[in-house]
N, CA, C and O atoms as CSV, one atom per row, in Angstrom:
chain,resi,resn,atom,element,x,y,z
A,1,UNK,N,N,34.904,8.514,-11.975
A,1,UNK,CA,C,34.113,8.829,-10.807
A,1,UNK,C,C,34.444,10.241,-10.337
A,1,UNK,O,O,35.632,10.480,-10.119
A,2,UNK,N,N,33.758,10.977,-10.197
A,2,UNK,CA,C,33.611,12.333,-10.061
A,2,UNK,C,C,32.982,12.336,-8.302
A,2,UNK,O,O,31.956,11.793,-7.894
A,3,UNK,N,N,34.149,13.259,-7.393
A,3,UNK,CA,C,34.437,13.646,-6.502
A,3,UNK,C,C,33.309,14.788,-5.607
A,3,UNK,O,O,33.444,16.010,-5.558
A,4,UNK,N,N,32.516,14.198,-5.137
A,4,UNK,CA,C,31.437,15.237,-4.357
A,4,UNK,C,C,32.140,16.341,-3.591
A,4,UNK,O,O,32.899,16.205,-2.631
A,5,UNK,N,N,31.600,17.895,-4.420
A,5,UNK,CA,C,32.223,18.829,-3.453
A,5,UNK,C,C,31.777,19.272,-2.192
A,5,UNK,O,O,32.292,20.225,-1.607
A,6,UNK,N,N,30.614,18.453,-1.654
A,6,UNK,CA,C,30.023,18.881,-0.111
A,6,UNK,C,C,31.023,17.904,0.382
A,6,UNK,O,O,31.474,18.371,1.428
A,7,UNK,N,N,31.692,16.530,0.060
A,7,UNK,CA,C,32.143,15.373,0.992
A,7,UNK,C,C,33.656,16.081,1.447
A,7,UNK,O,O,34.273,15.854,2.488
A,8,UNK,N,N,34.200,17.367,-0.101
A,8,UNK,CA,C,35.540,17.656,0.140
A,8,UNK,C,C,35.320,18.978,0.909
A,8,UNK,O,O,36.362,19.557,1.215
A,9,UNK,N,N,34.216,19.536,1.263
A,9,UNK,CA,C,34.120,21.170,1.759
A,9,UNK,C,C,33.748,20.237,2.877
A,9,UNK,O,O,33.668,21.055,3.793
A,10,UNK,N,N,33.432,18.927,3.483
A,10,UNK,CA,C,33.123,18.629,4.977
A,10,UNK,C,C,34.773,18.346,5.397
A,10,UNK,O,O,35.375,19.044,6.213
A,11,UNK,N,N,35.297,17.323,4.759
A,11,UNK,CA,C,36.263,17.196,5.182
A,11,UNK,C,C,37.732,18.554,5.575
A,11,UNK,O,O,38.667,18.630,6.371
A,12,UNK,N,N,37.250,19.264,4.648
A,12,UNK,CA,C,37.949,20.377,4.789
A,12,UNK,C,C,38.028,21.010,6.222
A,12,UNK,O,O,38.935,21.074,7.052
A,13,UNK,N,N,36.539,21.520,6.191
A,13,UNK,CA,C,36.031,22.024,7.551
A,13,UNK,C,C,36.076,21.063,8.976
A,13,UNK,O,O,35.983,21.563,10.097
A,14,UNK,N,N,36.254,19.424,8.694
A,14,UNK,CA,C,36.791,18.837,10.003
A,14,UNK,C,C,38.020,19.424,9.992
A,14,UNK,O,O,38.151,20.028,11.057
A,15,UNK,N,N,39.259,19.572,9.104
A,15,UNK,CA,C,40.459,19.346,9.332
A,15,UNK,C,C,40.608,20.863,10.028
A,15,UNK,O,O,41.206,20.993,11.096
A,16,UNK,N,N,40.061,21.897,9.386
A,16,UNK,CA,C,40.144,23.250,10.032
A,16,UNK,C,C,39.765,22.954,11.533
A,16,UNK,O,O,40.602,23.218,12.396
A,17,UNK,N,N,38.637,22.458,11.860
A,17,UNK,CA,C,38.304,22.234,13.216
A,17,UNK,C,C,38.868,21.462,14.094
A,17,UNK,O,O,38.560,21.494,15.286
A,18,UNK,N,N,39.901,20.557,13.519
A,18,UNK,CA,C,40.564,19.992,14.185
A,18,UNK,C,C,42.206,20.541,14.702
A,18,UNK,O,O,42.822,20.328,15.746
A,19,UNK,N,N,42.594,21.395,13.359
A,19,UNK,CA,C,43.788,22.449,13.805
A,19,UNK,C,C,43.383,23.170,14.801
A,19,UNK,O,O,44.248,23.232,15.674
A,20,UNK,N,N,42.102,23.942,15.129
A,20,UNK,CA,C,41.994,25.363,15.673
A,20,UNK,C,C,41.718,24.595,17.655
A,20,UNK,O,O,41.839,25.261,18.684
A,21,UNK,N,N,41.418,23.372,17.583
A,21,UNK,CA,C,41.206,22.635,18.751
A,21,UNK,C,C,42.735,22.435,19.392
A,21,UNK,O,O,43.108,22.761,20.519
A,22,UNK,N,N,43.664,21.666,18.104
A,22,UNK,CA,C,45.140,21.899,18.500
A,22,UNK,C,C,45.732,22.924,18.874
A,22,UNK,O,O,46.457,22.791,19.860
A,23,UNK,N,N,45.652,24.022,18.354
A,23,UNK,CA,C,45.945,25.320,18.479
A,23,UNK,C,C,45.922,25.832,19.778
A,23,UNK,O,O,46.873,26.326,20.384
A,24,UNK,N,N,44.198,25.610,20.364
A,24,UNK,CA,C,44.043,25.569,21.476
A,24,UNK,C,C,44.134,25.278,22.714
A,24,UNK,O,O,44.002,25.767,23.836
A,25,UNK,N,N,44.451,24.149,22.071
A,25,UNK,CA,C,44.653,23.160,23.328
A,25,UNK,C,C,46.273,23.138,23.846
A,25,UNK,O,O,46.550,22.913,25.024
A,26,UNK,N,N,47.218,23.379,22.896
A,26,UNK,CA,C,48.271,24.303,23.058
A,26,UNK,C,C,48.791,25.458,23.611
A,26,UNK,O,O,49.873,25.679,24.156
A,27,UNK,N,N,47.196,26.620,23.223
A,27,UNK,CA,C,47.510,27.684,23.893
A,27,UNK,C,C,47.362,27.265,25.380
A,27,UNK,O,O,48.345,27.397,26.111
A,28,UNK,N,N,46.185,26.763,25.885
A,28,UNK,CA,C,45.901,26.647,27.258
A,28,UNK,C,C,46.695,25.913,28.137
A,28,UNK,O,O,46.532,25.906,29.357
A,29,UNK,N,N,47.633,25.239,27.475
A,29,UNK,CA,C,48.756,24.173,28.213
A,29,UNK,C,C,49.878,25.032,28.660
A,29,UNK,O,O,50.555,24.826,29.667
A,30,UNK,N,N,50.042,26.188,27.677
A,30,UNK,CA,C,51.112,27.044,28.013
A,30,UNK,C,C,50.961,27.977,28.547
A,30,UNK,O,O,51.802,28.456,29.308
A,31,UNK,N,N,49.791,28.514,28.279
A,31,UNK,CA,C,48.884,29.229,29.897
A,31,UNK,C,C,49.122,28.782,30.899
A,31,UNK,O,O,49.783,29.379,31.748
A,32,UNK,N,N,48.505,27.285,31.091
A,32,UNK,CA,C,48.125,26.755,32.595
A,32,UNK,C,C,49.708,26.638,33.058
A,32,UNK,O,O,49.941,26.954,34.225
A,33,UNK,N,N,50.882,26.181,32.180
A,33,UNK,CA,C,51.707,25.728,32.912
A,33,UNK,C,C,52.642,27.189,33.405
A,33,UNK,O,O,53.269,27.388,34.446
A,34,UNK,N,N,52.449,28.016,32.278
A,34,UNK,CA,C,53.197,29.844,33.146
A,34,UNK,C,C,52.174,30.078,34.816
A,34,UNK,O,O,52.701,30.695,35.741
A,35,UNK,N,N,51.166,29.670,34.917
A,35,UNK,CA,C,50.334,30.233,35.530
A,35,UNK,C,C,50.759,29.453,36.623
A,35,UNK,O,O,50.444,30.115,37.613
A,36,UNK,N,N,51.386,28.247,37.046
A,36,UNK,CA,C,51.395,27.291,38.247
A,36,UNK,C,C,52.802,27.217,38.184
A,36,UNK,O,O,53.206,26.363,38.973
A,37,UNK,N,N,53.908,27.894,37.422
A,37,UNK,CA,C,54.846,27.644,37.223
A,37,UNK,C,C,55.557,28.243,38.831
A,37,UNK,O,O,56.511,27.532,39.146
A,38,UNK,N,N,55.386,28.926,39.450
A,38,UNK,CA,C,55.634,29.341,41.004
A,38,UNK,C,C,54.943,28.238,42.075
A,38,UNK,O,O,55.550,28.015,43.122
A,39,UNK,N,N,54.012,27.735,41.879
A,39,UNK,CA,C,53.443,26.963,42.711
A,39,UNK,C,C,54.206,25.665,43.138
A,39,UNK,O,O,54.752,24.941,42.305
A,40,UNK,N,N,54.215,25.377,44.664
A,40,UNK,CA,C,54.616,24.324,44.798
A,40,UNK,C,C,53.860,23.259,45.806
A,40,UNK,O,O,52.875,23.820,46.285
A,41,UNK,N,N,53.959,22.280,46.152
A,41,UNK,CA,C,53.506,21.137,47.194
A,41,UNK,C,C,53.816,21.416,48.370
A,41,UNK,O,O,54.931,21.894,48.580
A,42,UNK,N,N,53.050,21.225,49.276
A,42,UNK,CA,C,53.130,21.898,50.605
A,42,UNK,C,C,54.471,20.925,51.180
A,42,UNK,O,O,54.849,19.985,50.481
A,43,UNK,N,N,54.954,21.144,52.125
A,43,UNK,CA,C,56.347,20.090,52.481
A,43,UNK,C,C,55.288,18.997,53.394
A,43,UNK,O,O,55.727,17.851,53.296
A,44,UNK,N,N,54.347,19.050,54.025
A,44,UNK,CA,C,53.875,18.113,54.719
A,44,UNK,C,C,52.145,18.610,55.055
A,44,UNK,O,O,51.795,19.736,54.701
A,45,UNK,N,N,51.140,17.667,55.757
A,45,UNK,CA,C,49.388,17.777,55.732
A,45,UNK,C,C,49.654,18.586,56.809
A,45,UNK,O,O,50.397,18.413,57.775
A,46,UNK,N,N,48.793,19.676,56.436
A,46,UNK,CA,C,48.757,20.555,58.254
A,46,UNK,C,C,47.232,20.028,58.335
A,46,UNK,O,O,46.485,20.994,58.178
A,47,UNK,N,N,46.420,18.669,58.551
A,47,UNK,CA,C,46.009,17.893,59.680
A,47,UNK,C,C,46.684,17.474,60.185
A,47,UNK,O,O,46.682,17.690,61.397
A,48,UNK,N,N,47.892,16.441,59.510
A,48,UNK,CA,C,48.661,15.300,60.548
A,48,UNK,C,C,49.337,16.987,61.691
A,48,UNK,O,O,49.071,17.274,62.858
A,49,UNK,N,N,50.026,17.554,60.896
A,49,UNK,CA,C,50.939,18.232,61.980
A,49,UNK,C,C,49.760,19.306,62.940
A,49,UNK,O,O,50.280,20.232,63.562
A,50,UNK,N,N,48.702,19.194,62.998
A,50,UNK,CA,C,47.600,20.011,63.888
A,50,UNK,C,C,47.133,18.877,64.637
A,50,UNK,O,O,46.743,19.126,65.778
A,51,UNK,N,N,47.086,17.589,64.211
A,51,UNK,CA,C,46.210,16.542,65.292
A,51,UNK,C,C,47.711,15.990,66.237
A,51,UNK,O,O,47.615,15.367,67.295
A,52,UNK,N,N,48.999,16.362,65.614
A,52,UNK,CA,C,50.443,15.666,66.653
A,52,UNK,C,C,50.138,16.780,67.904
A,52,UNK,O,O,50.077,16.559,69.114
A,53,UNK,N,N,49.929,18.363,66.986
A,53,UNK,CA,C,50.065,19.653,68.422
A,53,UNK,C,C,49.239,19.432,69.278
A,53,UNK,O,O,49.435,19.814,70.431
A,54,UNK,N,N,48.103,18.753,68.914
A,54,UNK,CA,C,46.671,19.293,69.757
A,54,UNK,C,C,46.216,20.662,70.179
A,54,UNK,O,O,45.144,20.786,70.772
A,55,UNK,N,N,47.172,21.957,69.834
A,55,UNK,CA,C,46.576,23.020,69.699
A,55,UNK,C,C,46.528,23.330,68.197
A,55,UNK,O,O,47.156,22.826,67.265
A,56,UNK,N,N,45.489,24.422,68.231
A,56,UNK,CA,C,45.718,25.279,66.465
A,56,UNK,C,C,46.599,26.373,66.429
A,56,UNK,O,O,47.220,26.432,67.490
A,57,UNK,N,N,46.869,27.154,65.736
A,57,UNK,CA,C,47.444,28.417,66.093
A,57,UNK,C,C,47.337,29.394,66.949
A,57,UNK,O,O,48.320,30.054,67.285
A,58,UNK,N,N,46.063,29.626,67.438
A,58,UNK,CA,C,45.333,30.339,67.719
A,58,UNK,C,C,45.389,30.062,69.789
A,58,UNK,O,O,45.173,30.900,70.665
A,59,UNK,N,N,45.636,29.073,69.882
A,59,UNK,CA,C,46.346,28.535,71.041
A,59,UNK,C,C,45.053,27.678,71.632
A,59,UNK,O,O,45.070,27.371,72.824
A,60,UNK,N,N,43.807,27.250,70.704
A,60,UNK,CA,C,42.613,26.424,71.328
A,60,UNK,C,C,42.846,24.949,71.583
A,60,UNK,O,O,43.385,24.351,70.652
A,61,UNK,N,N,42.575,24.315,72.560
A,61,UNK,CA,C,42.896,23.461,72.765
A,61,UNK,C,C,41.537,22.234,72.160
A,61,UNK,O,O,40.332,22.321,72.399
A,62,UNK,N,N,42.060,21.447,71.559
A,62,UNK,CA,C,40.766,20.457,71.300
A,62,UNK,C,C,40.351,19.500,72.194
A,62,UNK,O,O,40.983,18.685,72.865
A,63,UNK,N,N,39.054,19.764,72.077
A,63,UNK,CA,C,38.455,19.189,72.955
A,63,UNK,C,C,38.010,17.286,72.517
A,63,UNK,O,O,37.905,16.970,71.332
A,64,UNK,N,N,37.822,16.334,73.537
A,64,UNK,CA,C,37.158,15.337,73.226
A,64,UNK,C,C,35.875,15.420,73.596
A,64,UNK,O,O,35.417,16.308,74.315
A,65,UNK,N,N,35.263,14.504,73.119
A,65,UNK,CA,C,33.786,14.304,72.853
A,65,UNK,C,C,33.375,14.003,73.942
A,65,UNK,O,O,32.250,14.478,74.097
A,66,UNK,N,N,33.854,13.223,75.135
A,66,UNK,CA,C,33.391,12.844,76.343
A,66,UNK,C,C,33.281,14.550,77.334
A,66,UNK,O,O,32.326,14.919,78.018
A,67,UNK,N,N,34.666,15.342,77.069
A,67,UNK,CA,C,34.295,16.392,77.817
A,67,UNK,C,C,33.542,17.333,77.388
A,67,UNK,O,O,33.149,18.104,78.264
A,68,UNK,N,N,33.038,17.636,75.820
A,68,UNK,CA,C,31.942,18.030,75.216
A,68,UNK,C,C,30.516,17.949,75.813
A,68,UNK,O,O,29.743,18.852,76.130
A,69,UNK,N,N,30.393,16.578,75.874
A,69,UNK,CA,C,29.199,15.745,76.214
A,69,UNK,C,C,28.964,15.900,78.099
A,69,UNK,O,O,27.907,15.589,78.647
A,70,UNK,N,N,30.100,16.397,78.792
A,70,UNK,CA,C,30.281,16.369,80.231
A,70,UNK,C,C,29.232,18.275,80.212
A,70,UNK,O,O,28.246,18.685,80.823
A,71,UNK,N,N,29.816,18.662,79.565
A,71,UNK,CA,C,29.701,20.523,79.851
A,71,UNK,C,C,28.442,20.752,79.114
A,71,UNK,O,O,27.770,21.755,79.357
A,72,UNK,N,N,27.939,19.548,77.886
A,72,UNK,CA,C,26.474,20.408,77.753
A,72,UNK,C,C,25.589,19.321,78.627
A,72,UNK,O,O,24.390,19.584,78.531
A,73,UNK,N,N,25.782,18.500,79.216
A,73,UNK,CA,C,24.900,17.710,80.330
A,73,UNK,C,C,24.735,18.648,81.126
A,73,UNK,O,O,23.583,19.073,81.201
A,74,UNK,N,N,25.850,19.338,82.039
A,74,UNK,CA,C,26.136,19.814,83.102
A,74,UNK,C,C,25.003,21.485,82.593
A,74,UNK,O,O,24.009,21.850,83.221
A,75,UNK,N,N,25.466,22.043,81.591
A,75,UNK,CA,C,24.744,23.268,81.287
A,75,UNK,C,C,23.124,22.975,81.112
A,75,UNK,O,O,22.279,23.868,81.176
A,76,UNK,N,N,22.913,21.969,80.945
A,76,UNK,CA,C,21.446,21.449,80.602
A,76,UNK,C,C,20.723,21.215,81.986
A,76,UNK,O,O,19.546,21.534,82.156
A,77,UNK,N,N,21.342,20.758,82.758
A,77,UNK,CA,C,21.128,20.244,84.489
A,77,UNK,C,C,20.965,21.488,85.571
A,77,UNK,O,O,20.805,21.538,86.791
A,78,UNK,N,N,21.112,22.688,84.271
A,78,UNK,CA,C,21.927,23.806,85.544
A,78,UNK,C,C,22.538,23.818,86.344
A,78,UNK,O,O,22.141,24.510,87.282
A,79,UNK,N,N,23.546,23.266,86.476
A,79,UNK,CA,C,24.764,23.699,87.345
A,79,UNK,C,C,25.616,24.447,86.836
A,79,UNK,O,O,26.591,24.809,87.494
């Protein structure tokens, strides 16, 4: 039985395509991981620690929805 040379030039060309994917997929792992290698996790959510202050940095105070709802009634009423 005599060996088809398109079945051994396909298989060939998967195996090439399958090194150059490894290759790759290698390079980009050692990319991504130099690239985040400084990066770290914040120590804690700056929501939780902005909704404990009730101010932002900036020194604004948050408002609730009832006194929202008080000041555009009141601006709407003209007073």
């Amino acid at each position: 039985m005599r060996i088809n040379l398109t079945v051994v030039l396909t298989f060939i060309l998967l195996s090439l395509m399958c090194a150059a994917g490894g290759v790759s997929f290698y390079g980009g792992y050692r990319v991504g991981s130099e690239a985040l290698k400084g990066i770290t996790q914040p120590d804690s959510s700056p929501t939780s620690t902005l909704a404990k202050s009730k101010k932002n940095e900036l020194g604004h105070k948050i408002l609730s929805e009832a006194e929202i709802l008080a000041k555009v009634k009141a601006k709407m009423s003209g007073k």
